[in-house]
LUMDO-831435 format. One record per residue: residue number from 1; x negated, y negated, z of N, C-alpha, C, O in turn. Coordinates in pm, 1 decimal. Layout:
<atoms>
(atom NUM (X Y Z) (X Y Z) (X Y Z) (X Y Z)),
...
</atoms>
This chain:
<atoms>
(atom 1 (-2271.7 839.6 564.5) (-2279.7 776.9 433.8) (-2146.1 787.6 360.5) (-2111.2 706.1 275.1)),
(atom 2 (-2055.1 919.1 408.3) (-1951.5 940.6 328.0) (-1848.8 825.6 379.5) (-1753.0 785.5 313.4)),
(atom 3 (-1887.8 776.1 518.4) (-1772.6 660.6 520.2) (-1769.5 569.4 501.2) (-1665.6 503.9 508.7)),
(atom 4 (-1905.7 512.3 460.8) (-1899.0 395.0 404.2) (-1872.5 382.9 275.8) (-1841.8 270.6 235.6)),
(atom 5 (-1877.5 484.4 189.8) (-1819.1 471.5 67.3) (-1676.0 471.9 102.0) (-1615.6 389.0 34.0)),
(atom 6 (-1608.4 529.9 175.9) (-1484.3 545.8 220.6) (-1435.0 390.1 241.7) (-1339.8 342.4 179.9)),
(atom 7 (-1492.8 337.0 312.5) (-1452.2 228.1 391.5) (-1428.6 106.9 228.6) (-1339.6 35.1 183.2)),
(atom 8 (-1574.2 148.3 190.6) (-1595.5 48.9 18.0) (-1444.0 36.7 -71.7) (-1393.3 -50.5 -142.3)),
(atom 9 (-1404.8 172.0 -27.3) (-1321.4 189.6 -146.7) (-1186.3 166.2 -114.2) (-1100.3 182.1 -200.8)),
(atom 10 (-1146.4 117.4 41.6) (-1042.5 92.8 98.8) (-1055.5 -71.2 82.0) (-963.4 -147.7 53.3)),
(atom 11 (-1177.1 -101.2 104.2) (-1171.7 -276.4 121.6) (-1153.1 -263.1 -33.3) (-1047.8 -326.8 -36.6)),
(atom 12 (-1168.3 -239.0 -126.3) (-1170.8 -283.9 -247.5) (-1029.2 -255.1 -334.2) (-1008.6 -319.1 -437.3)),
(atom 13 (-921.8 -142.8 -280.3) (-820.4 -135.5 -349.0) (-755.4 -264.7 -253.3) (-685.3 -352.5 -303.6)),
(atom 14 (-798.1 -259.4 -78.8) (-715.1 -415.5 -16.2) (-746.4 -540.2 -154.1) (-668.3 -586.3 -237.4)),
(atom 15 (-878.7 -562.5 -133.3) (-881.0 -706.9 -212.4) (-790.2 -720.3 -366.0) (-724.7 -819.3 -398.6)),
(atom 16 (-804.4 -608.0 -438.2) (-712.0 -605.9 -526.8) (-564.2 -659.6 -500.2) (-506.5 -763.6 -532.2)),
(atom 17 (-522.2 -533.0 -420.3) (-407.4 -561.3 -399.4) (-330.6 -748.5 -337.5) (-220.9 -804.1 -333.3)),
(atom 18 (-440.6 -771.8 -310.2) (-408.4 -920.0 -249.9) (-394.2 -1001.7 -336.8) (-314.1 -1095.2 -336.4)),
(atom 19 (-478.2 -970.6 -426.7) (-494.3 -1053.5 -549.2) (-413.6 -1082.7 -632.8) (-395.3 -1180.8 -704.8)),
(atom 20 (-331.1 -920.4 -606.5) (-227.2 -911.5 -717.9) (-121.4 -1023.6 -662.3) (-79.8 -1121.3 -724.5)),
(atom 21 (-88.7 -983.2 -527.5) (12.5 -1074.7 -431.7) (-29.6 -1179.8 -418.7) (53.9 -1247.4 -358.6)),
(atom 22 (-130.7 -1244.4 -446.0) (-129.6 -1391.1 -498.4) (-118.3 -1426.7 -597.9) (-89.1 -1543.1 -625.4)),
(atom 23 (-137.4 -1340.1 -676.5) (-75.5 -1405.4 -840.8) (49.8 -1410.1 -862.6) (99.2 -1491.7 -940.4)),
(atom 24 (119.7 -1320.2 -794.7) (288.0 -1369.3 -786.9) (305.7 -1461.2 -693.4) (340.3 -1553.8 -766.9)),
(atom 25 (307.9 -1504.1 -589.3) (295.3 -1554.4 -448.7) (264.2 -1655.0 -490.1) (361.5 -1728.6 -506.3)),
(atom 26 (168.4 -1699.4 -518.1) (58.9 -1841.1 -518.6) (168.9 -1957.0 -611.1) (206.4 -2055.9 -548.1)),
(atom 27 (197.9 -1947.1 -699.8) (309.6 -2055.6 -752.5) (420.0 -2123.7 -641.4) (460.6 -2238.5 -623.0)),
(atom 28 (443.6 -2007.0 -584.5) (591.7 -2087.3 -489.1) (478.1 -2187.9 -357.5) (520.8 -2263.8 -270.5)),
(atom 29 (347.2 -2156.4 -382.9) (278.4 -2243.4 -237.0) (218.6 -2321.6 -362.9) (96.9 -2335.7 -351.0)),
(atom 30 (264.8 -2369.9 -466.2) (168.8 -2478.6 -508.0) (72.1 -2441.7 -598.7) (29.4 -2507.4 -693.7)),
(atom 31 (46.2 -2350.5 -568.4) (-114.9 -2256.0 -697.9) (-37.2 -2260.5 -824.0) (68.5 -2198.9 -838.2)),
(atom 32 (-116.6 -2368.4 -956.8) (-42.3 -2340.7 -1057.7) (-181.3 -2294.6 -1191.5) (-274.9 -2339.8 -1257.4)),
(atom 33 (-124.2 -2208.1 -1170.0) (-206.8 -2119.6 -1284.2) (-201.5 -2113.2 -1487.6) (-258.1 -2043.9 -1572.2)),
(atom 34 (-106.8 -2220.4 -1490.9) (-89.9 -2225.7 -1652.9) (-221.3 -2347.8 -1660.2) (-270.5 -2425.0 -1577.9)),
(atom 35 (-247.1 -2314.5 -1816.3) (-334.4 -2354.9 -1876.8) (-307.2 -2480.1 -1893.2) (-191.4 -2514.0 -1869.0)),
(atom 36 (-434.5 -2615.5 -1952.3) (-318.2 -2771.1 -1919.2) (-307.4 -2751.1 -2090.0) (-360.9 -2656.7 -2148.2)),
(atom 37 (-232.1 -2852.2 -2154.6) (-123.1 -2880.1 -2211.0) (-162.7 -2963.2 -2305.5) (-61.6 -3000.5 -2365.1)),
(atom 38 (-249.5 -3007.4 -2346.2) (-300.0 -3110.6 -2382.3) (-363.7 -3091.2 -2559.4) (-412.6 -2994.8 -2618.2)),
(atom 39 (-332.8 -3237.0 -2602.7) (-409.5 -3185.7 -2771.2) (-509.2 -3255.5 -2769.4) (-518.1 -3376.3 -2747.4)),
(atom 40 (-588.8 -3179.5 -2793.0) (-721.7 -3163.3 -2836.9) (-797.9 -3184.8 -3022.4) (-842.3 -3097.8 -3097.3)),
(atom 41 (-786.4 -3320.8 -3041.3) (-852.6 -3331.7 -3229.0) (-987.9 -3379.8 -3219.1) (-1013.2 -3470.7 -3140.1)),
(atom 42 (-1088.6 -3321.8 -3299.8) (-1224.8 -3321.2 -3284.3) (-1241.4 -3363.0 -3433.3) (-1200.6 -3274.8 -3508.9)),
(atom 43 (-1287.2 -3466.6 -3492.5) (-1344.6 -3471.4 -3652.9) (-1438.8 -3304.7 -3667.4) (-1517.0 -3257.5 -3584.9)),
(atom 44 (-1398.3 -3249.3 -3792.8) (-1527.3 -3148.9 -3865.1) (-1589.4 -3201.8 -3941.5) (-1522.4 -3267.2 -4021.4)),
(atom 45 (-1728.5 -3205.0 -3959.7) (-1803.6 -3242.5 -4063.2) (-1800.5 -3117.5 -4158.0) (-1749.6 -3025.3 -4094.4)),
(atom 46 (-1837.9 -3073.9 -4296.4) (-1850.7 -2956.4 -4367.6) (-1990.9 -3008.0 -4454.3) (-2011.8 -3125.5 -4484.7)),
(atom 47 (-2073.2 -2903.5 -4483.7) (-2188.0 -2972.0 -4573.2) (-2155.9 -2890.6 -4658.7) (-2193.0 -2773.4 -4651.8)),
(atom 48 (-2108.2 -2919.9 -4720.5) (-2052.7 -2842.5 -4846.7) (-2184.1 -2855.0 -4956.0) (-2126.7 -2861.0 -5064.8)),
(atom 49 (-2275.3 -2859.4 -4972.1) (-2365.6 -2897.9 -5077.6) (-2382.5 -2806.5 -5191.8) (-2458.8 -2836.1 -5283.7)),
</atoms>
């Protein structure tokens, strides 16, 4: 039982760590991670009564 927590806790600092190296990484292959750019105007109604 103790190694599968063992094992849990090795796959899980890996997946991190990958993650991290794709968040730097991933831009130069194309992955673009900024938010889009765009304006956004919506009418407000107010009921001011």
């Amino acid at each position: 039982m103790g190694r599968l927590f063992k094992y849990l806790i090795y796959l899980l600092i890996l997946a991190s760590l990958g993650l991290v190296a794709y968040a730097y990484v991933g831009p130069w292959f194309g992955a673009d991670f900024s938010a889009p750019q765009t304006e956004v105007r919506k009418p407000v109604v107010l009921n001011a009564d």
